[in-house]
N, C-alpha and C positions, 0 to 999 in steps of 0.2 A: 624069030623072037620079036615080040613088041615091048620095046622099053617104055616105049611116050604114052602109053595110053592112059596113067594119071596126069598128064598135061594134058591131054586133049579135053579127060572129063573136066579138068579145072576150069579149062578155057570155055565148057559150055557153060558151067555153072556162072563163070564171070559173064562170061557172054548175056546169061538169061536175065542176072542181078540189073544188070545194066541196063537191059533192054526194059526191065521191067519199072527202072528208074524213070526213065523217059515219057513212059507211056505214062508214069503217075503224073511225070509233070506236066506234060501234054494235057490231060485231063485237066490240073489244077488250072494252068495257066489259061484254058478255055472259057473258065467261067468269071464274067468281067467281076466281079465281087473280088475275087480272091486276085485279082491282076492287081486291084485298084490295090489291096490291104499290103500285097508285095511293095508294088510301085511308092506305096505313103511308107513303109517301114525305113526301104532305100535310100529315100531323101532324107527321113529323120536321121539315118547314119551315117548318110553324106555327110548333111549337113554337122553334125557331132564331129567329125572326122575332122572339115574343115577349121570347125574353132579349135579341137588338138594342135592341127597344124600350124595355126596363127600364133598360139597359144607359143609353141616352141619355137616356132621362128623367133617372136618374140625377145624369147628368154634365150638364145642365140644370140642374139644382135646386143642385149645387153653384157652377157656376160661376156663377149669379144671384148666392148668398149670396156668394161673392168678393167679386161688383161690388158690391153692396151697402157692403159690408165698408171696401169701398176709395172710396164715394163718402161713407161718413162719415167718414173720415180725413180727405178733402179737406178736406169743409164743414169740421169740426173746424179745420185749417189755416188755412183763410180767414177764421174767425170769429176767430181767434187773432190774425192779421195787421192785423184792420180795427180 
C-alpha cells in the first residue's frame, strides 16, 4: 500500500513552482535594464527605511527624556511629602 503518493505529487508540483520561479528570475535579473530598475527601487526603500528608522529613534530618545523628566518630579514630590 502507498500512502505518500499525495506528498510526493505535492512535492513535485512545489518542486516545479519553484523551479519555475528561479528560472523567471534568472531571466529578469539577466537583462541589465531590469537589474538597474530593481537595484534603483532597493535603494529608494532603503533609503525610506532608514528615515523610518531615524525617525523612531528619534522619537525614542525623546520620549525616554519625558519619562525621565517626569519621574524626577515624582521622586521630587515624594521626597517633599515624607
Amino acid at each position: 500500500m502507498v500512502k505518500n503518493k499525495g506528498t510526493s505529487t505535492g512535492a513535485g508540483i512545489v518542486g516545479a513552482v519553484v523551479g519555475a520561479a528561479v528560472g523567471a528570475t534568472a531571466v529578469a535579473l539577466s537583462n541589465e535594464k531590469t537589474r538597474n530598475k530593481i537595484k534603483n527601487k532597493f535603494n529608494q526603500y532603503k533609503k525610506e527605511g532608514q528615515k523610518v528608522y531615524s525617525d523612531l529613534k528619534n522619537k525614542v530618545v525623546e520620549l525616554t527624556n519625558q519619562g525621565e523628566e517626569k519621574v524626577k518630579r515624582v521622586k521630587k514630590t515624594i521626597k517633599s511629602k515624607l
